[in-house]
DRENDO-1510 file (C-alpha; in Angstrom, 1 decimal, always signed):
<recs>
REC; n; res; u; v; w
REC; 1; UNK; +96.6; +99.3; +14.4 .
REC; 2; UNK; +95.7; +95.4; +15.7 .
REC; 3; UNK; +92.3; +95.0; +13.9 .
REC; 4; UNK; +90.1; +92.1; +15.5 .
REC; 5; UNK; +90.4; +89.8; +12.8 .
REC; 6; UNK; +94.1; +89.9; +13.1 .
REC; 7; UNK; +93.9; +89.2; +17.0 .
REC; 8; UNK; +90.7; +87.0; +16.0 .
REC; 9; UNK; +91.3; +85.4; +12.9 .
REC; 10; UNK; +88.3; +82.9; +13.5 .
REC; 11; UNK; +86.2; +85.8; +12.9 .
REC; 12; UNK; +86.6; +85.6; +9.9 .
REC; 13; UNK; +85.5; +82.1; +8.9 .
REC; 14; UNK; +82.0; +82.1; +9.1 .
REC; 15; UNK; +79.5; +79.4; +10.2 .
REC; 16; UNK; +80.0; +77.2; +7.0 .
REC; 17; UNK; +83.6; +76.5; +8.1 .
REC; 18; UNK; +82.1; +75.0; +11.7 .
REC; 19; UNK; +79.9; +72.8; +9.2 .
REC; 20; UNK; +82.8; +71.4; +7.4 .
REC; 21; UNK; +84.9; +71.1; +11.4 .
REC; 22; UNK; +82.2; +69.2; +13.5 .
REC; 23; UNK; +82.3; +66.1; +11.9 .
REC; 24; UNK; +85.7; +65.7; +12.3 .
REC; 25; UNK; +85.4; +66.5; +15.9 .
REC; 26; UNK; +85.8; +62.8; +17.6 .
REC; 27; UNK; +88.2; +61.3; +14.8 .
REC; 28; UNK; +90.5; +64.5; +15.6 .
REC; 29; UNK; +90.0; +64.1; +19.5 .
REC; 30; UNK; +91.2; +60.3; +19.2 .
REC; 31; UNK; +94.4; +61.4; +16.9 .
REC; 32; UNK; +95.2; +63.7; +19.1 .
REC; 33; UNK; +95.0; +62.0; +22.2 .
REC; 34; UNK; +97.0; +58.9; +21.1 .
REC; 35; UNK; +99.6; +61.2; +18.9 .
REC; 36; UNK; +99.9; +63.3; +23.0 .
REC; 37; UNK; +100.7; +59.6; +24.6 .
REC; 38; UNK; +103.5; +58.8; +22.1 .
REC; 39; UNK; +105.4; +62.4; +21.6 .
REC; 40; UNK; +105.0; +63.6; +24.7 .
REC; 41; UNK; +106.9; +61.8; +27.6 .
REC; 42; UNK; +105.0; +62.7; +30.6 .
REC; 43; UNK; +102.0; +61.9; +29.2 .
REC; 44; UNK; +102.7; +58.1; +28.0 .
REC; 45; UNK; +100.3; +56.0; +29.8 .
REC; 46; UNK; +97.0; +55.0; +29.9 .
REC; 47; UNK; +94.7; +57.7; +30.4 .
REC; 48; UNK; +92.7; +56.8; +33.1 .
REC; 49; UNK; +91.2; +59.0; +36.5 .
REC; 50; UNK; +91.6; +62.2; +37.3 .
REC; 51; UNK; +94.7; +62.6; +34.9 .
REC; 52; UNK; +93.0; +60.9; +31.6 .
REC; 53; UNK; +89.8; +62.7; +32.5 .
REC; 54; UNK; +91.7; +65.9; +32.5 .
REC; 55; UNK; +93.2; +65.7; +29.3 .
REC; 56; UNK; +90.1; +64.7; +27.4 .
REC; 57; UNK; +88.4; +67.5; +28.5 .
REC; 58; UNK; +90.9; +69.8; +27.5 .
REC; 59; UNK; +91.4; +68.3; +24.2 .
REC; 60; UNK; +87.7; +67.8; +23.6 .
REC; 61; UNK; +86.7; +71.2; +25.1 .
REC; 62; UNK; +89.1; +73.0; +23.1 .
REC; 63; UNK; +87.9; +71.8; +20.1 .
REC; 64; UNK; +84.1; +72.1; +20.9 .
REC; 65; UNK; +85.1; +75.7; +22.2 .
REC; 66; UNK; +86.9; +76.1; +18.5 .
REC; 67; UNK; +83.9; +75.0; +16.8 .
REC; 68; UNK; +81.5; +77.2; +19.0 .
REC; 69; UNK; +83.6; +80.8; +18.2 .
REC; 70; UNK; +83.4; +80.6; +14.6 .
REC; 71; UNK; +80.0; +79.7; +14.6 .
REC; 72; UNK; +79.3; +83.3; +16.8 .
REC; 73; UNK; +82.5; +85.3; +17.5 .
REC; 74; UNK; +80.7; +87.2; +19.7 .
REC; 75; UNK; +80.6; +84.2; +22.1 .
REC; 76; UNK; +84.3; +84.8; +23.7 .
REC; 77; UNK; +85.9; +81.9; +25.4 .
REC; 78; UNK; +85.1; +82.8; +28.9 .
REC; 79; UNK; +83.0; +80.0; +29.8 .
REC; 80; UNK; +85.6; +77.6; +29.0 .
REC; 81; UNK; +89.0; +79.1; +30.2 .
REC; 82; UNK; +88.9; +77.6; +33.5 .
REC; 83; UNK; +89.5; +74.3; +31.8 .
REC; 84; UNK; +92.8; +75.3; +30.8 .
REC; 85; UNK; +94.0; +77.7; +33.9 .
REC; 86; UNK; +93.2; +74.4; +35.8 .
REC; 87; UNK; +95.4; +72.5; +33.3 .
REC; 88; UNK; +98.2; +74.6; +34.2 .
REC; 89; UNK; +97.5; +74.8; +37.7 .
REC; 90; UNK; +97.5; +70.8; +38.2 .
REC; 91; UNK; +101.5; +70.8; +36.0 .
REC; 92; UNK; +102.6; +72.6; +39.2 .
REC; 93; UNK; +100.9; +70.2; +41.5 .
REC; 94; UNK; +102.1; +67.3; +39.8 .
REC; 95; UNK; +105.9; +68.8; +39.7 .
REC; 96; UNK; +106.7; +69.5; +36.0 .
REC; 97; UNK; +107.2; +72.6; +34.3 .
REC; 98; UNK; +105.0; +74.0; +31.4 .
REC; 99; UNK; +107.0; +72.3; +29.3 .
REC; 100; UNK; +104.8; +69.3; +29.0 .
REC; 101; UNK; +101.5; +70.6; +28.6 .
REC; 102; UNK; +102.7; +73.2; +25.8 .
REC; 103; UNK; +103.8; +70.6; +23.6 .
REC; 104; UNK; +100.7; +68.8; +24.0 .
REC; 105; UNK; +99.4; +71.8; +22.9 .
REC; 106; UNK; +101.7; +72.0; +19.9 .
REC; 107; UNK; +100.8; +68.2; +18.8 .
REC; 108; UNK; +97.4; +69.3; +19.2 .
REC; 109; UNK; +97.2; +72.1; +16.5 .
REC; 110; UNK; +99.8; +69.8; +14.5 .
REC; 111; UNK; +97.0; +67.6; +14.3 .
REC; 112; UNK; +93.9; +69.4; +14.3 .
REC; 113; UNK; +95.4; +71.5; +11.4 .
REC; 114; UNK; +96.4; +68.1; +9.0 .
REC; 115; UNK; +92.6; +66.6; +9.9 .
REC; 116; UNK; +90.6; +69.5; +9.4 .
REC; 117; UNK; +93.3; +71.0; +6.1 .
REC; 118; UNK; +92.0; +67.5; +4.6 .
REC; 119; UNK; +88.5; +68.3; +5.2 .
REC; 120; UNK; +88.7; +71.7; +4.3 .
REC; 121; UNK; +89.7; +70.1; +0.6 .
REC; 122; UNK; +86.9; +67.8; +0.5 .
REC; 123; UNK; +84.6; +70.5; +0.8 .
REC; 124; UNK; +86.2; +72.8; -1.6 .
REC; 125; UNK; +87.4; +75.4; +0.6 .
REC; 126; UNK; +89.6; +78.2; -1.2 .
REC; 127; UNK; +93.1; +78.7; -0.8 .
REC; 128; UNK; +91.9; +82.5; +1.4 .
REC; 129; UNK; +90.2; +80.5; +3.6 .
REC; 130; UNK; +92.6; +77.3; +4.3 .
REC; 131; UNK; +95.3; +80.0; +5.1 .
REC; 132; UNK; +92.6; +81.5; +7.6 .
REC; 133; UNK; +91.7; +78.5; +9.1 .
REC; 134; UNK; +95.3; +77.8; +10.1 .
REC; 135; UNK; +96.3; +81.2; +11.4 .
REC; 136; UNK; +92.8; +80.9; +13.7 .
REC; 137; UNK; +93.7; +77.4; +14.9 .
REC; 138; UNK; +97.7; +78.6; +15.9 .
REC; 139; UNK; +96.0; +82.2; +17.1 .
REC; 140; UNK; +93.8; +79.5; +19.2 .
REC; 141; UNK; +96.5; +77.8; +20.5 .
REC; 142; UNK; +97.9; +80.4; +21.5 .
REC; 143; UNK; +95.1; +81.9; +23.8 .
REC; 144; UNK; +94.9; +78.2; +25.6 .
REC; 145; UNK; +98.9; +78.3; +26.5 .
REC; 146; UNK; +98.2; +81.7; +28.2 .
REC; 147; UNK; +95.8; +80.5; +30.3 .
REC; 148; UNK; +97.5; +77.7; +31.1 .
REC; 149; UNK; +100.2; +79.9; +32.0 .
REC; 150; UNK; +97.8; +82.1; +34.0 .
REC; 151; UNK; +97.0; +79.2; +35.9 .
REC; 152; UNK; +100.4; +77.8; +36.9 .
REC; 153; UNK; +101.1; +81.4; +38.2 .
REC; 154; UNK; +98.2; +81.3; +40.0 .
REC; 155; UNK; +98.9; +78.3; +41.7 .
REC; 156; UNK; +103.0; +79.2; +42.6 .
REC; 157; UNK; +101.7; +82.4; +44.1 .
REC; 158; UNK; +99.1; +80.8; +46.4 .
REC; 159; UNK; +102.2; +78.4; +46.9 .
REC; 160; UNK; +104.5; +81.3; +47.9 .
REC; 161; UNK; +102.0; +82.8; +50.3 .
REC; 162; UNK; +101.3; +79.8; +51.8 .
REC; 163; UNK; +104.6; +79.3; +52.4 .
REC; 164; UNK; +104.7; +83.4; +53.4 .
REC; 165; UNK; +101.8; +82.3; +56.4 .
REC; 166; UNK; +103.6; +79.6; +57.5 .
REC; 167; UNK; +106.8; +81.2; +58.1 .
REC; 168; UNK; +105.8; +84.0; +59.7 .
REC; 169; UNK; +103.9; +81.8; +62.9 .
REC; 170; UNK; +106.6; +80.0; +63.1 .
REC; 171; UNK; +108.8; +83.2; +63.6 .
REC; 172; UNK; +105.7; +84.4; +65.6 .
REC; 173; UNK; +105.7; +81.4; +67.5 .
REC; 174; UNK; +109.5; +81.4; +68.1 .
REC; 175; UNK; +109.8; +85.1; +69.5 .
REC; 176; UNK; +107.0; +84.0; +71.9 .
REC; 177; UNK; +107.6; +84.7; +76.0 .
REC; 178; UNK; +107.5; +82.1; +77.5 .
REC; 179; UNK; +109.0; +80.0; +75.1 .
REC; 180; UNK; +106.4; +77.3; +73.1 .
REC; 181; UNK; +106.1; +73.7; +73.7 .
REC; 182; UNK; +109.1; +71.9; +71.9 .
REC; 183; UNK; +106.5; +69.6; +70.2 .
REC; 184; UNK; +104.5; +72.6; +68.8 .
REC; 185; UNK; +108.1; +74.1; +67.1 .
REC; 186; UNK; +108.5; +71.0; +65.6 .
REC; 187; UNK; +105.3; +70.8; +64.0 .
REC; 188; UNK; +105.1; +74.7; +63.0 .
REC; 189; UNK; +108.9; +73.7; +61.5 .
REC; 190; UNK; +107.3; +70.8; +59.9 .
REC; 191; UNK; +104.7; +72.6; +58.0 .
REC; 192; UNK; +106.8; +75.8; +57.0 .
REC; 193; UNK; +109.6; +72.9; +55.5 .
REC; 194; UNK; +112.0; +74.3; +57.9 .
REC; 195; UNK; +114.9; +71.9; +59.6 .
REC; 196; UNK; +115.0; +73.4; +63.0 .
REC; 197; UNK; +119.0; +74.7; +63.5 .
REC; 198; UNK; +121.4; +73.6; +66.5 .
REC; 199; UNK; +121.9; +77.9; +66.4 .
REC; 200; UNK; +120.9; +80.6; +65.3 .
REC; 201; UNK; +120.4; +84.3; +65.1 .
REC; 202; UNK; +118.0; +86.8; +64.5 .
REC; 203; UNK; +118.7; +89.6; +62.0 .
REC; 204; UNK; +116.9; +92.4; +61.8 .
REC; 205; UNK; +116.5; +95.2; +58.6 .
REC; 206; UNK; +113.7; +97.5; +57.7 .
REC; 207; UNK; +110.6; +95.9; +56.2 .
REC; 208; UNK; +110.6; +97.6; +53.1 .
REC; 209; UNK; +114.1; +95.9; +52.5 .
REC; 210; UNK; +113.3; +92.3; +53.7 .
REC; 211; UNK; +112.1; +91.1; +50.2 .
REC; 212; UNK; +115.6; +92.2; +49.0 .
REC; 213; UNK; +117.5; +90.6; +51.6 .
REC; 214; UNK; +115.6; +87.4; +52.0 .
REC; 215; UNK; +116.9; +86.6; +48.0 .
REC; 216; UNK; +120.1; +87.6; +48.6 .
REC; 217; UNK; +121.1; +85.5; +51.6 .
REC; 218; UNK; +121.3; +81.1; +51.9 .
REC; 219; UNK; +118.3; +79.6; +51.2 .
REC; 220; UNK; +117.7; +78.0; +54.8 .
REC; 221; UNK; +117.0; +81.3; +56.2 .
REC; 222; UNK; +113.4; +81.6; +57.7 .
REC; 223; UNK; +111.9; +85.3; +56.9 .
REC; 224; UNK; +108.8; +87.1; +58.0 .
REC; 225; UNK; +107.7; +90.5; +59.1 .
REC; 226; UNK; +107.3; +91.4; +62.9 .
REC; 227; UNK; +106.9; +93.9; +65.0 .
REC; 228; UNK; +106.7; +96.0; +62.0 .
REC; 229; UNK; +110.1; +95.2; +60.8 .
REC; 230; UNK; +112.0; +92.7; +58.7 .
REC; 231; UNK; +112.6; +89.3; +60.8 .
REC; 232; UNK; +115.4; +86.6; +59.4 .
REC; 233; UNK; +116.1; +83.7; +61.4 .
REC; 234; UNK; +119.4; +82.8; +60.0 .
REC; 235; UNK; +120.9; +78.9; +61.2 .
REC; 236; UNK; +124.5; +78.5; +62.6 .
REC; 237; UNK; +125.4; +81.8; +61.9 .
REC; 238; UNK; +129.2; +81.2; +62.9 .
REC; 239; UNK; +129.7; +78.1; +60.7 .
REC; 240; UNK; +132.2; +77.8; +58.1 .
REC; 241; UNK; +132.0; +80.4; +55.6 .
REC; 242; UNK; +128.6; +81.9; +57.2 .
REC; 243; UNK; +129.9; +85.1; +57.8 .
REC; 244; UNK; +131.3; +86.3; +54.4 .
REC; 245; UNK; +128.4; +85.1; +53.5 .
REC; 246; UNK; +125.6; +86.9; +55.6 .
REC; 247; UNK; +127.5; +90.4; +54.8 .
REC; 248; UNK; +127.6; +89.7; +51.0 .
REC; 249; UNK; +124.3; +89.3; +50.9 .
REC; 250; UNK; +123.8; +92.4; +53.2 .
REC; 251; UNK; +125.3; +94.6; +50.8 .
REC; 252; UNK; +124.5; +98.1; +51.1 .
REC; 253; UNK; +121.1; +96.9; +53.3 .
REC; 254; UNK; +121.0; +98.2; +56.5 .
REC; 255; UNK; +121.2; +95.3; +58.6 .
REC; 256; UNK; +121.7; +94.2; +62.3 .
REC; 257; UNK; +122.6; +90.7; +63.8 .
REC; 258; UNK; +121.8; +89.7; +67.1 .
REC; 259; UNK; +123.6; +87.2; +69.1 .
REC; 260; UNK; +124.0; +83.5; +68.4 .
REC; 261; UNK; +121.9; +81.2; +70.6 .
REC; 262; UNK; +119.8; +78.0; +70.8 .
REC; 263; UNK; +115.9; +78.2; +69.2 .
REC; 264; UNK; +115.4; +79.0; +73.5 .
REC; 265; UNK; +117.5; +82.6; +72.8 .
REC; 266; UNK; +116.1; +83.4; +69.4 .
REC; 267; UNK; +114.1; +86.0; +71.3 .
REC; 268; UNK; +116.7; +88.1; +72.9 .
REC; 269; UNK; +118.5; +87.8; +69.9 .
REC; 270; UNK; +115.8; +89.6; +68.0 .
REC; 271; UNK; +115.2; +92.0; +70.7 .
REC; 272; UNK; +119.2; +92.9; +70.4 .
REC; 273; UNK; +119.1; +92.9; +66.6 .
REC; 274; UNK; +116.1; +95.5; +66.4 .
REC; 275; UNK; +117.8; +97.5; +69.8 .
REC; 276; UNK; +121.1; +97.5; +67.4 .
REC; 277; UNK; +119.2; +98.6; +64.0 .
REC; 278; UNK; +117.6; +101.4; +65.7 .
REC; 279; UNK; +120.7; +102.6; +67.0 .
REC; 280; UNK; +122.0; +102.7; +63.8 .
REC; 281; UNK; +119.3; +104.1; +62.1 .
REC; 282; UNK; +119.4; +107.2; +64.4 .
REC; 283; UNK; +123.2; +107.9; +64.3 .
REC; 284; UNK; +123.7; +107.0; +67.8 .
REC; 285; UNK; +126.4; +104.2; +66.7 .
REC; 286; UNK; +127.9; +104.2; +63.5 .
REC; 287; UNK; +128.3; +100.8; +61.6 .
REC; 288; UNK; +129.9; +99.4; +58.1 .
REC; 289; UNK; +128.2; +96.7; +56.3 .
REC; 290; UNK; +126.5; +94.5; +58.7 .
REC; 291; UNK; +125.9; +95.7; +62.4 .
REC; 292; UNK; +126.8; +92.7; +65.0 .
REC; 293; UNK; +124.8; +93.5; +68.4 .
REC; 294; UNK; +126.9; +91.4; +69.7 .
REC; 295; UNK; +130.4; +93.3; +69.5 .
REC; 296; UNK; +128.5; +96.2; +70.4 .
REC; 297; UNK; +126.7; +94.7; +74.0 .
REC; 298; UNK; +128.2; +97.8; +75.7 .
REC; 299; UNK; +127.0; +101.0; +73.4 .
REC; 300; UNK; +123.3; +99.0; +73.2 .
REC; 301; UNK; +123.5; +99.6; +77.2 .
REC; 302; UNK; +124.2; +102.7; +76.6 .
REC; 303; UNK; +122.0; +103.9; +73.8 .
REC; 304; UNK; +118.8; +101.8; +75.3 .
REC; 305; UNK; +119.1; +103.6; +78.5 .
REC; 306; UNK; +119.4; +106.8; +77.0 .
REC; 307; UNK; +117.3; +108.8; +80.1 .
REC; 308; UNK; +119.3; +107.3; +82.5 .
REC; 309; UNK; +122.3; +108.1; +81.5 .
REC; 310; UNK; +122.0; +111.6; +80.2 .
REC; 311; UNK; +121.0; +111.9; +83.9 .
REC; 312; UNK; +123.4; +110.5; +85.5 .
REC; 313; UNK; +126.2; +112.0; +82.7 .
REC; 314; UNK; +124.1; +115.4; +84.2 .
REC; 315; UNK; +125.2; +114.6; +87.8 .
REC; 316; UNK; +128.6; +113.0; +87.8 .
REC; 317; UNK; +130.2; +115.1; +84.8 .
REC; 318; UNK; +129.0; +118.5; +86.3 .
REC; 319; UNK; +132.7; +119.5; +87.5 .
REC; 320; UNK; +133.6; +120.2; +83.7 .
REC; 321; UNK; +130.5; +123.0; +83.7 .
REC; 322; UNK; +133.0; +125.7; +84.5 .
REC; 323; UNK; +135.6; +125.0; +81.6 .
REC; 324; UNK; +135.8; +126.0; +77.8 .
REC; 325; UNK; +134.9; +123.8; +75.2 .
REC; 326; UNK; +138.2; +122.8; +74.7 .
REC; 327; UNK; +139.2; +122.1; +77.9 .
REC; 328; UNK; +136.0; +120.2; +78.8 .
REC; 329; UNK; +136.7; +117.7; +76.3 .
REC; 330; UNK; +140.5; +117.7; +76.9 .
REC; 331; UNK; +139.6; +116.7; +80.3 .
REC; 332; UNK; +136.8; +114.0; +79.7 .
REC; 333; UNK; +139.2; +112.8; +77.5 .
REC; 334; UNK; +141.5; +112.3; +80.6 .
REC; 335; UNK; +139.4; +111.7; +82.4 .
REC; 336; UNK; +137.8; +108.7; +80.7 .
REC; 337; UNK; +141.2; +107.3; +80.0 .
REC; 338; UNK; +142.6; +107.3; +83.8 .
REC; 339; UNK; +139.8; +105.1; +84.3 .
REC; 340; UNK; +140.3; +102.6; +82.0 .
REC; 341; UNK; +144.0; +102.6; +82.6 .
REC; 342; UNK; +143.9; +102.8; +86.6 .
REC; 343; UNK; +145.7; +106.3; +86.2 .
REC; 344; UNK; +149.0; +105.0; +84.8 .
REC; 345; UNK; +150.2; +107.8; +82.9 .
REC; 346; UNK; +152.2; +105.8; +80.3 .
REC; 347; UNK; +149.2; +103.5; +79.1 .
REC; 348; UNK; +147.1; +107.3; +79.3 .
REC; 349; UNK; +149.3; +109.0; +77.1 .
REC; 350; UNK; +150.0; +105.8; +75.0 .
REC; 351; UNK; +146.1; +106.2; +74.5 .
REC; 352; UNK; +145.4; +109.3; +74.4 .
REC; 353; UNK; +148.6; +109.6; +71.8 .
REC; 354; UNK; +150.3; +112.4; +74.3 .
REC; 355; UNK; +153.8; +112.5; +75.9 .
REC; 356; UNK; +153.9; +111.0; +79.6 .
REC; 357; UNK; +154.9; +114.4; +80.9 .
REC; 358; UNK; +152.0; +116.0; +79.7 .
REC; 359; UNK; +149.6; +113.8; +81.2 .
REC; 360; UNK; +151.2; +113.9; +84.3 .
REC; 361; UNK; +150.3; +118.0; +84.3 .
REC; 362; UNK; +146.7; +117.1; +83.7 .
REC; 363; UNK; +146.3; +114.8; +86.3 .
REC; 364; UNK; +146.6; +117.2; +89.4 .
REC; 365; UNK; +144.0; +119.2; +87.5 .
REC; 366; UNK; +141.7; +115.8; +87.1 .
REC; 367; UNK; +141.7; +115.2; +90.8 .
REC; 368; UNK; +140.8; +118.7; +91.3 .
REC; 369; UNK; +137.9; +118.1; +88.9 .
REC; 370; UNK; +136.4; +115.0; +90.0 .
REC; 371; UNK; +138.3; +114.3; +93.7 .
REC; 372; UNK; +137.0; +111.2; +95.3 .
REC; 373; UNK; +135.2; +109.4; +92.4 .
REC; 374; UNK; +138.5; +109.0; +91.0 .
REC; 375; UNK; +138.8; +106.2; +93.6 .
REC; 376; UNK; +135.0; +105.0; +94.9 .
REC; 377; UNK; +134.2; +102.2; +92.6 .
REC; 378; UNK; +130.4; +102.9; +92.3 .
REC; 379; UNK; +131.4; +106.7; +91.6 .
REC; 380; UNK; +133.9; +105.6; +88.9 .
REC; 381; UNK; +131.5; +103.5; +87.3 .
REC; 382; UNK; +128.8; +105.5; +86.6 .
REC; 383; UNK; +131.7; +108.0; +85.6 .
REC; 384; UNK; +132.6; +105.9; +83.2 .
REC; 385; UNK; +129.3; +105.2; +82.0 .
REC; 386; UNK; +128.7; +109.3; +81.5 .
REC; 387; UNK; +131.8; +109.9; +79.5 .
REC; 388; UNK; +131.5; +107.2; +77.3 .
REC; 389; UNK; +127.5; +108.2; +76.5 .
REC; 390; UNK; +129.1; +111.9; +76.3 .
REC; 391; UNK; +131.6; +110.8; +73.9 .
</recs>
C-alpha cells in the first residue's frame, strides 16, 4: 500500500527543514531563472511583460508553495495550482508543446536540489534527511508538470469545441433555405478556418458514427451534427483520387453521399444523402461500402414516395391478382421487361436470360393481362413505376 509519506515525502521533513530552505529562497529564484534562459531555447530572452511575469511567478510561487507544505502538510497545494494549469494553458497559446515548460521544470529541481543540498550541509542535516529532501523536491516537481499538463488539456479541449461550435453554424448556415448571404458564408468559413470549395457534397451517416468517420476521412472535411444525424461536407468530391479515398475511410460505416454541387446545392445534397441513408438503413435498397444517392436518383423516387406508389402498384398491377405466386412474378417479370425493351422479344429474352420462343408465348398472355397500357404512355409509366417498387 502507497502510504502518504511515499506520495508526500515533504511530510516528512518537518518545519526545521523550511528554516534551513527560506533563506535560500531569492538566491535560488535568480539561479534558476537565468540557468531556464540559457538551457532552455524558447525561453532565451529577456524576461519582460506578460511572459517574464509569468515565469517568475511560477518559479517563485513554486518555491514559496515548497516552503509553505513542509512547514504544515496539511496545507495542500490548492491555492496555488492555478499558477501552473495557467502555465500550461498559455504553452498551447503560444504554439509550443510541453516540451519547453517541462524542462524548465527539470532545470528547476536541478537547481533548487544543488542550492538547498549545500544548505542542507551547512546546517548539519543527516544523510535520512538530505535523501528526503530530494525525493520531496522531484515528488514536487512532479505534481507541478501535472498540472501543467491539466491545463494544456484544458485549453486544446476548449480549442476543439470551439472549433466543434463553429463548424456546426456554418453547416447550419449552409443547409439554410433560402440560401445565406455570400458575405455571411465567407465570414462563418473564415472563423471555422474553413477554405470554402469550388464543390462539394454532403455525406450523411448515423450520429453515433460521425466521430469515427470524421478521423478517418481528409482533413478539409467540415463535420457537425444536424437534423439528428451525422453531417460531413466533403470538398470536390470527384477530384483526383477523392473517391478511393472517401470509401476507405468509410469502411464498414454506414454511409451515404449525396450529389456533387456548388456551396448553392449543398442543401439538396444533404437532403439526398439522409433520403439515401434511410433507405438503406431500412432494407428498402441494398448497398456495399459507401451508398452514392446519386447512382441511385431513381430507387430514392421510389422509396421516398412509398404511399404513392404502393397505391398506384395497387391499381395498375391488379390484373396479376388472379395468378399463382409463380406466375405473378413470371409475368411482372415480363412484363417489366417489354417495357423497357419496347416488346422486342430478343432484347426481353436476352434479359430476362430466356429463349426468344419462349417469350414470344408469354406475350399473347401479357396483352391479355395488362391490354391497352401496354401502349398509352402515361399507363406504361406508372406501370413501370409499380413493378419496379414491386420488385
Amino acid at each position: 500500500m502507497i502510504s502518504s509519506l511515499d506520495k508526500e515525502p515533504w511530510q516528512g521533513l518537518g518545519p526545521s527543514i523550511a528554516d534551513v530552505i527560506d533563506p535560500e529562497l531569492e538566491a535560488i529564484t535568480e539561479e534558476i531563472l537565468e540557468t531556464i534562459a540559457a538551457e532552455v531555447p524558447e525561453y532565451a530572452r529577456p524576461l519582460e511583460g506578460a511572459f517574464g511575469r509569468g515565469i517568475r511567478r511560477g518559479v517563485g510561487e513554486a518555491l514559496s508553495q515548497f516552503v509553505t507544505l513542509i512547514r504544515d502538510p496539511d496545507a495542500g497545494r490548492e491555492l496555488g495550482r492555478e499558477v501552473y494549469v495557467a502555465l500550461g494553458r498559455g504553452e498551447l497559446k503560444q504554439g509550443r508543446t510541453l516540451d519547453s515548460l517541462q524542462a524548465a521544470y527539470r532545470v528547476g529541481a536541478r537547481v533548487a536540489w544543488r542550492r538547498l543540498a549545500r544548505a542542507g550541509r551547512r546546517a548539519r542535516l543527516d544523510s535520512e534527511q538530505l535523501s528526503l529532501l530530494a525525493e520531496a523536491i522531484f515528488a514536487y516537481l512532479d505534481e507541478l508538470s501535472a498540472d501543467s499538463v491539466e491545463g494544456y488539456a484544458e485549453a486544446q479541449s476548449e480549442i476543439a469545441d470551439l472549433r466543434r461550435h463553429r463548424e456546426r453554424e456554418l453547416v447550419e448556415l449552409l443547409m439554410r433555405d433560402p440560401p445565406p448571404a455570400e458575405a455571411d458564408v465567407r465570414a462563418a468559413a473564415k472563423a471555422a478556418g474553413w477554405k470554402l470549395p469550388r464543390s462539394l457534397a454532403a455525406l450523411a451517416c448515423a450520429e453515433a458514427d460521425l466521430p469515427q468517420l470524421s478521423r478517418r476521412l481528409p482533413s478539409d472535411v467540415l463535420s457537425a451534427e444536424l437534423d439528428h444525424s451525422g453531417c460531413v461536407l466533403v470538398p470536390d468530391p470527384d477530384g483526383p483520387g477523392r473517391r478511393p479515398e472517401i470509401e476507405r475511410a468509410t469502411g464498414d460505416v454506414v454511409a451515404a453521399l449525396g450529389p456533387t454541387g456548388g456551396l448553392d446545392r449543398v442543401r439538396e445534397s444533404w437532403q439526398l444523402a439522409r433520403s439515401m441513408l434511410r433507405a438503406v438503413d431500412s432494407g428498402a435498397l441494398e448497398s456495399i461500402g459507401l451508398a452514392r444517392a446519386g447512382d441511385r436518383l431513381g430507387d430514392l423516387l421510389l422509396f421516398e414516395s412509398r404511399a404513392l406508389v404502393d397505391h398506384m402498384a395497387v391499381e395498375r398491377l391488379a390484373p396479376l391478382d388472379s395468378l399463382t405466386p409463380g406466375a405473378r412474378t413470371r409475368m411482372a417479370e415480363t412484363a417489366l421487361s417489354y417495357i423497357r425493351h419496347r416488346g422486342n422479344a430478343v432484347a426481353m429474352a436476352a434479359d430476362l436470360h430466356l429463349h426468344p420462343q419462349t417469350v414470344r408465348y408469354r406475350l399473347p398472355r401479357l396483352r391479355e393481362l395488362f391490354g391497352d397500357a401496354l401502349e398509352d404512355p402515361d399507363a406504361r409509366f406508372e406501370l413501370e413505376i409499380a413493378l419496379r417498387a414491386r420488385r
